[in-house]
N, CA, C and O of each residue as an XYZ file, in Angstrom:
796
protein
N      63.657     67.912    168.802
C      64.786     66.990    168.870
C      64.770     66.102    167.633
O      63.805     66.044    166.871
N      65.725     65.520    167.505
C      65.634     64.486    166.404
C      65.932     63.319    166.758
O      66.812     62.976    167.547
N      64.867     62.390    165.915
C      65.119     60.766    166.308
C      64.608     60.265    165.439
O      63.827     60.962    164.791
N      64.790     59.018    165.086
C      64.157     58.468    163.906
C      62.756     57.639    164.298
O      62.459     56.767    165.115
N      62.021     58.444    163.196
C      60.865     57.938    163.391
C      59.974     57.312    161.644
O      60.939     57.678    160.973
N      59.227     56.865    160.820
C      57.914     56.673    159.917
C      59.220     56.770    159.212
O      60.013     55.836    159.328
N      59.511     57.768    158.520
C      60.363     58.393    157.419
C      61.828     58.906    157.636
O      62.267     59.993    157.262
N      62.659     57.694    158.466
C      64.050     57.920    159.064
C      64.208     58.823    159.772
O      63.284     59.095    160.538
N      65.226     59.502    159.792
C      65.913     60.407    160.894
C      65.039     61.586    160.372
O      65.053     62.009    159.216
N      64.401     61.976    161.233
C      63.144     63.208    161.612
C      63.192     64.261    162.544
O      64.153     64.175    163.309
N      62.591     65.049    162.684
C      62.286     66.167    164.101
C      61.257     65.931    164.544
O      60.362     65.579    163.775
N      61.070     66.015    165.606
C      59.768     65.864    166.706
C      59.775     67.185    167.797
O      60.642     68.040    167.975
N      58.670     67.026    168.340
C      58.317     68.107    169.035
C      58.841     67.714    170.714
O      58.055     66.919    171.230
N      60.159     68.176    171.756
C      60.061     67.836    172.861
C      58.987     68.165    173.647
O      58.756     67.316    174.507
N      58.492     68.804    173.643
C      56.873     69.390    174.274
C      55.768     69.577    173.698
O      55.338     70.666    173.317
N      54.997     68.031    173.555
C      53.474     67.815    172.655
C      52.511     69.037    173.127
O      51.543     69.376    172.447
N      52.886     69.714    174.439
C      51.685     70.794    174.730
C      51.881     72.143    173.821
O      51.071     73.070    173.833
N      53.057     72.115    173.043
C      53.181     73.847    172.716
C      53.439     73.456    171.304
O      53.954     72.477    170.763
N      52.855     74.663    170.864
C      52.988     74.671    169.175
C      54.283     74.789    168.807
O      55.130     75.481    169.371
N      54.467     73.917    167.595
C      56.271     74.220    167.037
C      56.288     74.614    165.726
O      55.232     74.531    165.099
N      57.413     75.085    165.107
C      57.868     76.097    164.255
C      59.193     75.711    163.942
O      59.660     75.967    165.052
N      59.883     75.416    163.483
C      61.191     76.240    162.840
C      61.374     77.396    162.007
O      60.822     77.414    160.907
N      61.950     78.187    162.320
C      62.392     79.758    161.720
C      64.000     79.646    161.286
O      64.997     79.422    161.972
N      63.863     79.846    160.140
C      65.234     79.922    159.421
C      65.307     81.727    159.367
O      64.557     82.271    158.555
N      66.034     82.435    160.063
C      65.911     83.977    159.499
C      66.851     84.038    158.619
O      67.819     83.279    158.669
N      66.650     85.231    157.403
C      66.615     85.704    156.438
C      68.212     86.443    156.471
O      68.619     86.959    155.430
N      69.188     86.464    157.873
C      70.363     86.605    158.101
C      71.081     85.183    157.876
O      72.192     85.518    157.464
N      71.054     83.859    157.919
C      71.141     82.915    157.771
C      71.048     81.885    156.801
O      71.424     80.716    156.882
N      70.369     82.622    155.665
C      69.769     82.454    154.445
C      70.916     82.732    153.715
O      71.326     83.879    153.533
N      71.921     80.852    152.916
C      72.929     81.504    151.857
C      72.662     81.571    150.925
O      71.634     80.915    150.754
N      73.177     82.281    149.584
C      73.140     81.855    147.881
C      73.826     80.681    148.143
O      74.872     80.390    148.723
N      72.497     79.780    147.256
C      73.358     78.157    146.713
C      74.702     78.425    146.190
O      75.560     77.615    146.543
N      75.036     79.293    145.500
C      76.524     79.097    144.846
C      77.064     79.836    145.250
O      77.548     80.625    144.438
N      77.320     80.059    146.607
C      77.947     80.984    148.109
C      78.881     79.979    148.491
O      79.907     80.334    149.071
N      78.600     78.350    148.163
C      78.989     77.070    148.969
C      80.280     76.490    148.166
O      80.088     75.874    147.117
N      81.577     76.689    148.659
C      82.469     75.618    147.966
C      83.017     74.475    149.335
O      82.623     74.323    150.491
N      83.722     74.051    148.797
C      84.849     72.853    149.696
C      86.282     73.210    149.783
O      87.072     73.111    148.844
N      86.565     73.635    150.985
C      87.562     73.439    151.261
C      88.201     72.045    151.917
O      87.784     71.503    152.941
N      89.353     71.577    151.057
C      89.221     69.918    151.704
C      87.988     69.250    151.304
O      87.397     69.291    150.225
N      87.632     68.443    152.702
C      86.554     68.089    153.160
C      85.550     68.878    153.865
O      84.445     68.456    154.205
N      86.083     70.240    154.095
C      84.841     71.303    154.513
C      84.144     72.108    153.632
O      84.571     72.549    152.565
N      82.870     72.309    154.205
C      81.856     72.929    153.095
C      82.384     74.695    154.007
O      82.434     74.965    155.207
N      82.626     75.373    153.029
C      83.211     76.902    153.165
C      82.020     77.762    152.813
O      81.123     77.275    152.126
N      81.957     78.965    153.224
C      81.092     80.004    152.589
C      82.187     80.901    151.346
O      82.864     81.744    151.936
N      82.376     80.876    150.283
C      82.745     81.868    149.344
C      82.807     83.220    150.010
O      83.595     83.406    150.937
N      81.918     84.273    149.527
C      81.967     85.491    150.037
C      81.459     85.387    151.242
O      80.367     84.824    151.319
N      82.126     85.913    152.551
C      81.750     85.782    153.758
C      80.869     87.439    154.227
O      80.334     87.737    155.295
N      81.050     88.457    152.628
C      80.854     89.948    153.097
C      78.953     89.974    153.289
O      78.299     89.288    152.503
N      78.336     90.684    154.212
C      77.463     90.824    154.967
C      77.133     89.820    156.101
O      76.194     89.975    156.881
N      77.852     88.950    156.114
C      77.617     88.105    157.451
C      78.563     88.415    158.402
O      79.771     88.532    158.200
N      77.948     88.553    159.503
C      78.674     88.814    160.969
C      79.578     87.594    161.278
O      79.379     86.477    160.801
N      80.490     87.879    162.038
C      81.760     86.617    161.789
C      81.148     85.266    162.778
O      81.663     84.156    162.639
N      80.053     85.480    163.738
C      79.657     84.671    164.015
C      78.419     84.415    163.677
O      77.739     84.388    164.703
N      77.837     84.227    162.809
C      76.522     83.464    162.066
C      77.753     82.398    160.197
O      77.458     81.436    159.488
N      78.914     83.276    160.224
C      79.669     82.380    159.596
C      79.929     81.170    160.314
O      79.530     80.053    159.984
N      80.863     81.558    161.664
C      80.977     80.781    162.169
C      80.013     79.372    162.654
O      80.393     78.219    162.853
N      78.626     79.972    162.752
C      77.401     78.620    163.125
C      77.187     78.108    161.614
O      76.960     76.901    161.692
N      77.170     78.470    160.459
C      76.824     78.490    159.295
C      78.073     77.246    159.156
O      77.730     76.067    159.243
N      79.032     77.489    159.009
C      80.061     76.341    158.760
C      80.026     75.173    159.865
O      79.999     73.965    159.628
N      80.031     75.775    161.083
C      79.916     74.580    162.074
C      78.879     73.352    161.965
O      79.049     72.198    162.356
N      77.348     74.120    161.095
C      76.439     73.454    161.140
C      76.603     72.539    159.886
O      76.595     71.327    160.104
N      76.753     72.974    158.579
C      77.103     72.221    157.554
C      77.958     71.004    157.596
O      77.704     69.943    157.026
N      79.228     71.326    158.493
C      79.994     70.489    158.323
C      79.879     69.240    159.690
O      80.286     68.078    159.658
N      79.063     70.092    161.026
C      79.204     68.991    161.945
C      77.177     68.197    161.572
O      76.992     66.980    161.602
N      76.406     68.860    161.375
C      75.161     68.792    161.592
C      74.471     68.069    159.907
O      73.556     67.247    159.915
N      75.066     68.532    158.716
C      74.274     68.313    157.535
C      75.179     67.438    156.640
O      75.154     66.220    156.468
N      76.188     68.621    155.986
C      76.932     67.611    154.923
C      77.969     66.158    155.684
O      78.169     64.975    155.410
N      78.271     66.844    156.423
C      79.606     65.972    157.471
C      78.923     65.240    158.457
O      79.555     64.686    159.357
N      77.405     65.165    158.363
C      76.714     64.119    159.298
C      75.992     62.976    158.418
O      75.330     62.135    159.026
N      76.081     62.915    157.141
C      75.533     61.883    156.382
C      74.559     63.103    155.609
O      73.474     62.777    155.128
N      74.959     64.266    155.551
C      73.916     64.500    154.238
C      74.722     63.851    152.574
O      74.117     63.473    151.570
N      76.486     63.929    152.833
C      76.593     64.292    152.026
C      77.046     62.511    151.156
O      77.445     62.402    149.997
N      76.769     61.073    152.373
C      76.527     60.236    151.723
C      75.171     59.983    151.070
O      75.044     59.343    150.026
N      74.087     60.572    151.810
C      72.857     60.386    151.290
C      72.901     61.082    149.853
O      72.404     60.325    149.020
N      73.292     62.158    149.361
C      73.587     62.468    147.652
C      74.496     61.642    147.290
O      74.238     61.384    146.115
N      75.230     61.185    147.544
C      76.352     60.311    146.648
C      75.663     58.831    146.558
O      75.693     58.133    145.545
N      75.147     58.535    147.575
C      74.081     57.341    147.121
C      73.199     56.960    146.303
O      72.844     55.801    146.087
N      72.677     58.285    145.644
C      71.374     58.528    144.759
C      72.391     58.729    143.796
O      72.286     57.886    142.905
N      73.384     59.550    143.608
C      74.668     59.833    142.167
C      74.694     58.462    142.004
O      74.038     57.992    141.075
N      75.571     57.445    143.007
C      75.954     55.927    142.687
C      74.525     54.911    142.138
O      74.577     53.816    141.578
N      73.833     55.364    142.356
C      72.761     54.358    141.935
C      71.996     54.763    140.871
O      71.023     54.055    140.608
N      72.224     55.841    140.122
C      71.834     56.888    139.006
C      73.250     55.792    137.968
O      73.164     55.001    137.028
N      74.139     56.204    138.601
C      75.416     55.568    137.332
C      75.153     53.978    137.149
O      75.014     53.522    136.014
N      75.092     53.175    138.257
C      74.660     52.025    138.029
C      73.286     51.286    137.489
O      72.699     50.270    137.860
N      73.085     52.064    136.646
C      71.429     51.744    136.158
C      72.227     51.161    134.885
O      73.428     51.407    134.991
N      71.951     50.578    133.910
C      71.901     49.860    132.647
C      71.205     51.074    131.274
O      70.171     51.645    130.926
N      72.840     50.871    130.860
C      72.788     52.022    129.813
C      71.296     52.464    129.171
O      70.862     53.605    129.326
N      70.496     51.330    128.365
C      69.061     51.638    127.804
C      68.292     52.151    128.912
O      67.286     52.748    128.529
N      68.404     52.122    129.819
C      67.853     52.798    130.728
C      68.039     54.303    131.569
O      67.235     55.115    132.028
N      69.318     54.229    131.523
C      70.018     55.880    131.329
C      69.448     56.781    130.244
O      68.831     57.825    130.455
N      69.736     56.238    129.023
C      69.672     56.836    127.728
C      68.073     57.257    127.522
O      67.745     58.190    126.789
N      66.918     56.266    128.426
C      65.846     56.549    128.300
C      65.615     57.926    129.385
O      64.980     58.956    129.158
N      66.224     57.605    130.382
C      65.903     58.747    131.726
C      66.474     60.131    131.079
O      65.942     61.216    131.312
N      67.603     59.975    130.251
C      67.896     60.757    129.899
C      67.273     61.925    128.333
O      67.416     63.133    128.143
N      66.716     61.040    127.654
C      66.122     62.118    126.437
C      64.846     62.135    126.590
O      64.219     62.870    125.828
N      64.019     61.259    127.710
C      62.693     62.024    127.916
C      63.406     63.491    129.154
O      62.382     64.047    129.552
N      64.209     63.954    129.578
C      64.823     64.855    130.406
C      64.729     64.487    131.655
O      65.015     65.303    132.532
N      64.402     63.474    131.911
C      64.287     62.847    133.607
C      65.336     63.455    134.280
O      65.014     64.217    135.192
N      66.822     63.258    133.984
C      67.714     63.100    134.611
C      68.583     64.257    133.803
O      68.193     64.566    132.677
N      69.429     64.723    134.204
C      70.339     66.071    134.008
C      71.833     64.731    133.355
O      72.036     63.638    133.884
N      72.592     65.284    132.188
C      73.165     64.458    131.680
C      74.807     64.485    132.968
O      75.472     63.455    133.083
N      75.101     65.485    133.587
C      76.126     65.343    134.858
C      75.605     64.505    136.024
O      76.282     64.350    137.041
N      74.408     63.975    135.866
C      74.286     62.722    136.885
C      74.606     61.899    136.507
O      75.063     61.161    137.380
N      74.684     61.209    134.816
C      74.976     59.968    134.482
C      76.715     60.110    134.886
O      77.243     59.211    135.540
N      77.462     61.244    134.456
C      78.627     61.080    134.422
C      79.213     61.445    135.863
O      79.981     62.407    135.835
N      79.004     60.873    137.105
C      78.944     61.529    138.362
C      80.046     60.142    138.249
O      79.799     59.042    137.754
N      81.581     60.718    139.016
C      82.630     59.570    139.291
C      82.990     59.992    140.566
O      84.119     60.470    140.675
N      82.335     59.928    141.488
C      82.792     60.305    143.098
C      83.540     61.539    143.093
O      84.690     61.483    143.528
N      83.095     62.637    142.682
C      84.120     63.991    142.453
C      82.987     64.310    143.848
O      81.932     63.735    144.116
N      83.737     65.537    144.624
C      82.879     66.141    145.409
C      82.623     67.394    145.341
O      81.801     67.889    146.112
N      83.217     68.072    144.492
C      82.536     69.423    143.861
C      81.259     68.633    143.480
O      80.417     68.783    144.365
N      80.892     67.968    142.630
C      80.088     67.170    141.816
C      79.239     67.298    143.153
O      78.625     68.302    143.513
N      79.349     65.750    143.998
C      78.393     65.866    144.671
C      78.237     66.945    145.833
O      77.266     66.730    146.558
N      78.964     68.006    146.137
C      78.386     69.214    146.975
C      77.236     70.184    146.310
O      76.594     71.096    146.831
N      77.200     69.518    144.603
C      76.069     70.379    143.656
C      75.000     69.729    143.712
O      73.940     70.296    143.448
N      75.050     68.091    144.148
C      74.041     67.873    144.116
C      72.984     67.495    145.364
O      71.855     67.012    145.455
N      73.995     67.990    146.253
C      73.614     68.349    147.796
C      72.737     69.514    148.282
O      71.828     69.723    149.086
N      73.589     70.254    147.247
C      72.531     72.002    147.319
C      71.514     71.965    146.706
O      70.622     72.699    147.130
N      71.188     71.029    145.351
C      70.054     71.628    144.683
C      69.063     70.477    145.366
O      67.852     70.646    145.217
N      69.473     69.446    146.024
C      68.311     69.258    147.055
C      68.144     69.794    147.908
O      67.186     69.289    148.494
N      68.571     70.712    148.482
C      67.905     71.189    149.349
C      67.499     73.479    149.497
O      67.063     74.329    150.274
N      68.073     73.307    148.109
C      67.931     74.855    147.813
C      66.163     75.371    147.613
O      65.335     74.747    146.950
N      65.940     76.507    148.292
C      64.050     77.603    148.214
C      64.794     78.155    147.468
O      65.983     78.103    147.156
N      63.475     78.977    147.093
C      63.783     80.291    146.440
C      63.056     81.171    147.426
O      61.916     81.113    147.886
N      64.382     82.268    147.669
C      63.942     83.517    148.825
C      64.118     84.752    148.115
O      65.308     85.037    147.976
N      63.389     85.491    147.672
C      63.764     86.891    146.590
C      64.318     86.381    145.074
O      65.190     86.841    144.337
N      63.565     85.413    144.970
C      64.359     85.746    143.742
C      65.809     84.815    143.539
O      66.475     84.618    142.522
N      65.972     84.400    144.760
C      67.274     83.572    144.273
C      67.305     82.491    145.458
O      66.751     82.440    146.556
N      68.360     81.487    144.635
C      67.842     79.802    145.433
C      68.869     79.967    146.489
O      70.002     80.408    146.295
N      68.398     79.591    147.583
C      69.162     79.782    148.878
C      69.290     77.968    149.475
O      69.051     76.826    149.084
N      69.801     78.666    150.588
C      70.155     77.383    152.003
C      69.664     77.991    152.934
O      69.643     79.221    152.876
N      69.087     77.257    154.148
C      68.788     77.737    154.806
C      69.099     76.279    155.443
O      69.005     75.228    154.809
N      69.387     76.361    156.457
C      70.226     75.763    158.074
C      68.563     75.236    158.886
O      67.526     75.899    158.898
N      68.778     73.973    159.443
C      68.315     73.512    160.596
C      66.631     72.819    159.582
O      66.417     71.617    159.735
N      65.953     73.350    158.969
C      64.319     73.122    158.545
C      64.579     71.757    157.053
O      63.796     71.055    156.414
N      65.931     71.927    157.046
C      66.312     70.534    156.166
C      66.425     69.003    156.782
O      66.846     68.019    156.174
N      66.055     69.041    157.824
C      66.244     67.835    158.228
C      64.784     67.569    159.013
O      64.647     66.753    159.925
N      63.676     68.460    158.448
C      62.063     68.051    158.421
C      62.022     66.947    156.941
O      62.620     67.023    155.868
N      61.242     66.158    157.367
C      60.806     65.423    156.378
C      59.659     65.889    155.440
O      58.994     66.881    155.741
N      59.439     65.240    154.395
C      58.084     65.576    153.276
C      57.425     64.723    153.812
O      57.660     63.632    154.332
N      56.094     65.665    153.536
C      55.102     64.605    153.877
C      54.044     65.461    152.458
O      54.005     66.690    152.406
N      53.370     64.689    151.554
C      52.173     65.313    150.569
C      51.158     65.881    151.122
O      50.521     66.741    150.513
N      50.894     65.559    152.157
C      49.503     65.544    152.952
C      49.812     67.109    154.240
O      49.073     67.820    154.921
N      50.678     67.056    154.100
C      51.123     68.873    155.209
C      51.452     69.969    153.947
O      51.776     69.967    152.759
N      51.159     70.839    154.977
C      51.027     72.387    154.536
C      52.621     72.330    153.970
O      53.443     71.458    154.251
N      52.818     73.442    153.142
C      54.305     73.515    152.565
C      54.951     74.372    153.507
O      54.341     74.768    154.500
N      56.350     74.750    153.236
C      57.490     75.651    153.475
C      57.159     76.733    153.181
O      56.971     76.866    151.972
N      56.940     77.909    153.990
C      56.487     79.222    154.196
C      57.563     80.156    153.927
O      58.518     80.280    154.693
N      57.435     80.776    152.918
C      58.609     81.926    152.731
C      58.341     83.112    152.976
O      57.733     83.736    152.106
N      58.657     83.694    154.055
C      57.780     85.182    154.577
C      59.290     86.550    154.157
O      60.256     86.415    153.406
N      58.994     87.394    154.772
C      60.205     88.292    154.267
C      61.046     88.250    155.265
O      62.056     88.832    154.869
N      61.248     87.764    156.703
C      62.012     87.774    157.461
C      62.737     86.174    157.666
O      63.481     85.877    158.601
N      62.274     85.160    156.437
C      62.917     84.194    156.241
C      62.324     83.235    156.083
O      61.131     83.377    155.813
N      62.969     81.629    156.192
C      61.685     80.628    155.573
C      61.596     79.750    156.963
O      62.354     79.712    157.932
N      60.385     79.070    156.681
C      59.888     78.758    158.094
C      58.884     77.636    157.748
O      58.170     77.656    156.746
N      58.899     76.613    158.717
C      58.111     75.426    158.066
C      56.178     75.587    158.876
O      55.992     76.299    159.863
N      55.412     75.064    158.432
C      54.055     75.142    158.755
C      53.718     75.495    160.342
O      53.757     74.351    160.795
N      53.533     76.010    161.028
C      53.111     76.106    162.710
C      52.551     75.131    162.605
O      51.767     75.039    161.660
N      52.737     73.847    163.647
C      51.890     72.986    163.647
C      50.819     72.587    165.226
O      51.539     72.652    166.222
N      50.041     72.393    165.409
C      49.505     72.162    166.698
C      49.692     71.441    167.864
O      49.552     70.274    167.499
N      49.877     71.442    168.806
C      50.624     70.758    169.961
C      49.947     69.415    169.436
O      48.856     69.201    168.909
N      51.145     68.497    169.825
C      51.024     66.980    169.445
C      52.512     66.616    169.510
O      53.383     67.485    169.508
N      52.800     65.177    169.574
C      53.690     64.428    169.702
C      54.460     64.118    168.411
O      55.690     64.100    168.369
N      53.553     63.843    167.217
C      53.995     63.046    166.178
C      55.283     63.939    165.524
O      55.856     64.788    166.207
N      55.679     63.645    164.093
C      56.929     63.938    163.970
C      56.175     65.800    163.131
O      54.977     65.956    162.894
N      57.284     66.919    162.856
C      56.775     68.046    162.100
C      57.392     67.090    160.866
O      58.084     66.073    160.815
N      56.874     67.815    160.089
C      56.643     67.328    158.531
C      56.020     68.410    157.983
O      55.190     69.113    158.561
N      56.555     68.588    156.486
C      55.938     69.575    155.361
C      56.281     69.413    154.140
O      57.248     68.687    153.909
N      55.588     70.036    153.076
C      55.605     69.530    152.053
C      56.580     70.473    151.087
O      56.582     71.697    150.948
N      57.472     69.363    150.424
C      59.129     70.127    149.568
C      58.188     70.615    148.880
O      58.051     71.808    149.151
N      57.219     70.126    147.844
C      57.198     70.873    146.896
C      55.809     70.774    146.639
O      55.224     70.024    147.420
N      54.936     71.452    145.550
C      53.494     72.080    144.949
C      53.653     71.021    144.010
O      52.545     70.543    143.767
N      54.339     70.592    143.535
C      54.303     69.892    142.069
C      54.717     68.477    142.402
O      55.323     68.000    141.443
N      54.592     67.494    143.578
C      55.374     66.869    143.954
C      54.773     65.251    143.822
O      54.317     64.573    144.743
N      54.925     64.858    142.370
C      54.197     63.298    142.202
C      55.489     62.462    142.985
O      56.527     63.003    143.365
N      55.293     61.618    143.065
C      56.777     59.846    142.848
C      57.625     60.455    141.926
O      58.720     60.825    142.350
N      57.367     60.626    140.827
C      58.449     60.907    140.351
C      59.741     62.015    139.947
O      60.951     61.905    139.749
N      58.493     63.402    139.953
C      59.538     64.636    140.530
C      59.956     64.672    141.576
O      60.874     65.488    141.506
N      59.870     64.174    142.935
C      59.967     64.008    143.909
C      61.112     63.009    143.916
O      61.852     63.309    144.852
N      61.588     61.895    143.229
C      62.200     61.195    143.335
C      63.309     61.917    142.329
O      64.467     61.601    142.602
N      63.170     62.725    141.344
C      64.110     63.249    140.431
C      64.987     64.316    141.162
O      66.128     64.578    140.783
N      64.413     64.891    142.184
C      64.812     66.665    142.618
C      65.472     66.050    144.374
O      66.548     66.542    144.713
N      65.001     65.336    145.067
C      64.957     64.743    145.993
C      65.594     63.071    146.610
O      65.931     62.599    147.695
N      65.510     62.667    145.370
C      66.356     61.342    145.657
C      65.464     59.940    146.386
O      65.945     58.808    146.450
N      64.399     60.238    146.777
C      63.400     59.359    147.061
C      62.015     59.400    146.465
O      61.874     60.512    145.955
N      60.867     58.617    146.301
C      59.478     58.595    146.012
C      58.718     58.392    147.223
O      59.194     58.034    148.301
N      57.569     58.630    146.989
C      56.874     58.955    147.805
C      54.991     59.087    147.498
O      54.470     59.385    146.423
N      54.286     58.767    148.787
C      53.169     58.540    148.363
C      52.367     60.066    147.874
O      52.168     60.723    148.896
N      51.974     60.635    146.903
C      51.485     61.801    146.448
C      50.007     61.446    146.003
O      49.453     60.399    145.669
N      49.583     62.833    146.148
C      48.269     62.785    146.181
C      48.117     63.284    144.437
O      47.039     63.759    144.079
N      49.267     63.133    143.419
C      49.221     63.710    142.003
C      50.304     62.653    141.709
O      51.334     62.471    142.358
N      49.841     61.916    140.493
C      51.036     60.976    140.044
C      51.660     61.607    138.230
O      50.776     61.460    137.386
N      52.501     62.000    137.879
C      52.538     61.687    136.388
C      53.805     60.502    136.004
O      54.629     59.856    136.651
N      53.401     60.657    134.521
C      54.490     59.291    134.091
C      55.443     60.597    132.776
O      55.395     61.761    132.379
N      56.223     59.281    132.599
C      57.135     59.367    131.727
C      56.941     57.777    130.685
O      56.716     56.596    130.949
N      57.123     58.393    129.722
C      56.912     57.192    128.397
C      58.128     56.030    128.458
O      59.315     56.356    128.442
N      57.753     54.868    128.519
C      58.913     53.696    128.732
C      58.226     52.207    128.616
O      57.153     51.732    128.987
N      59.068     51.841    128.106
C      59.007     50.330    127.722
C      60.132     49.680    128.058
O      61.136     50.281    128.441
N      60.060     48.381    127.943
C      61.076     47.285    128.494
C      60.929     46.086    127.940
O      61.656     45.154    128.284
C-alpha cells in the first residue's frame, strides 16, 4: 500500500509476515520515447505489440496513478527551481556539465517537462531505456540492494517480512550529487563527489 512515511509518499508492506516484491513484467515495459501528450494525457505513440488492454492499464496508470497524480508537478518543481538559481550560478552548473543546457531554458512547456519526467524515471532493459509502471513510486534508499533487471522484467530487491517501508537503490553511482542531478533530490550516500566552485 502506499502512505507516507521517512522519505514522503512510499510503499509499505500490508502483511509484515510475507516477503514482498514488485514485478514489473517485461510486457509492460515501454520505450522512453514510446511517451507523448495528448492534451493533458500522457499517450503511448506506437501502441503495435501491446494487447489493447495492458494499453489500456498503461495509460490509466500514468495518467490517474504517476504523471496526473503529482509526478508530473514533482519534475516541474525541480525545472522551476533549476531556472530560478542566479545566472553565475547556472553558468557554473552548467560548463562544469552538471546540468543539461534545456534545463536552464525550461518555460513551463510540457513536452519539456514530460522529458524530464521520463528520464527520471527511465532502466535500461535490453539495451534500451524503458518505463516500467507501479516500482516508481519505491523510494531510494543507498543502503538497499538495487533494481533487479532479470529477462522477464524489472523487479525491485525481495525483501524479508517486516513492516518498514520497501526501498532500493536508483542507482550504482549514486553520491548527493548525481543523485540530485538525475533525480531531483540529495541524499545521504555512502560515496560523495564534488564539482569545482567558488562563491
Amino acid at each position: 500500500c502506499q502512505r507516507v512515511g521517512e522519505c514522503g509518499r512510499g510503499v509499505f508492506p500490508i502483511d509484515s509476515s510475507r516477503m514482498v516484491k514488485i514485478m514489473t513484467p517485461k510486457n509492460l515495459l515501454v520505450n522512453a520515447g514510446n511517451l507523448c501528450l495528448d492534451g493533458d494525457h500522457v499517450v503511448i505513440k506506437d501502441s503495435s505489440g501491446y494487447a489493447a488492454e495492458e494499453i489500456t492499464f498503461l495509460e490509466l496508470y500514468w495518467n490517474d496513478y504517476s504523471w496526473g497524480n503529482g509526478g508530473n508537478s514533482d519534475s516541474a518543481s525541480f525545472l522551476k527551481f533549476i531556472v530560478s538559481l542566479e545566472e553565475p550560478i547556472k553558468k557554473r552548473l552548467l560548463t562544469s556539465g552538471f546540468v543539461d543546457e534545456t534545463l536552464l531554458s525550461y518555460r513551463e512547456d510540457n513536452d519539456c517537462l514530460l522529458k524530464r519526467f521520463v528520464s527520471e524515471r527511465s532502466v535500461k532493459f535490453e539495451d534500451q531505456s524503458v518505463l516500467a509502471p507501479v516500482w516508481e513510486f519505491v523510494n531510494h534508499s543507498s543502503f538497499s540492494a538495487p533494481l533487479r533487471v532479470t529477462p522477464y522484467g524489472v523487479e525491485t530487491p525481495p525483501m524479508e517480512p517486516r513492516s518498514e517501508e520497501i526501498l532500493f537503490k536508483y542507482s550504482g553511482k549514486n553520491s548527493p550529487m548525481s543523485m540530485w542531478k538525475k533525480y531531483g533530490f540529495a541524499c545521504e550516500c555512502i560515496v560523495a563527489y564534488s564539482i569545482p566552485f567558488s562563491i
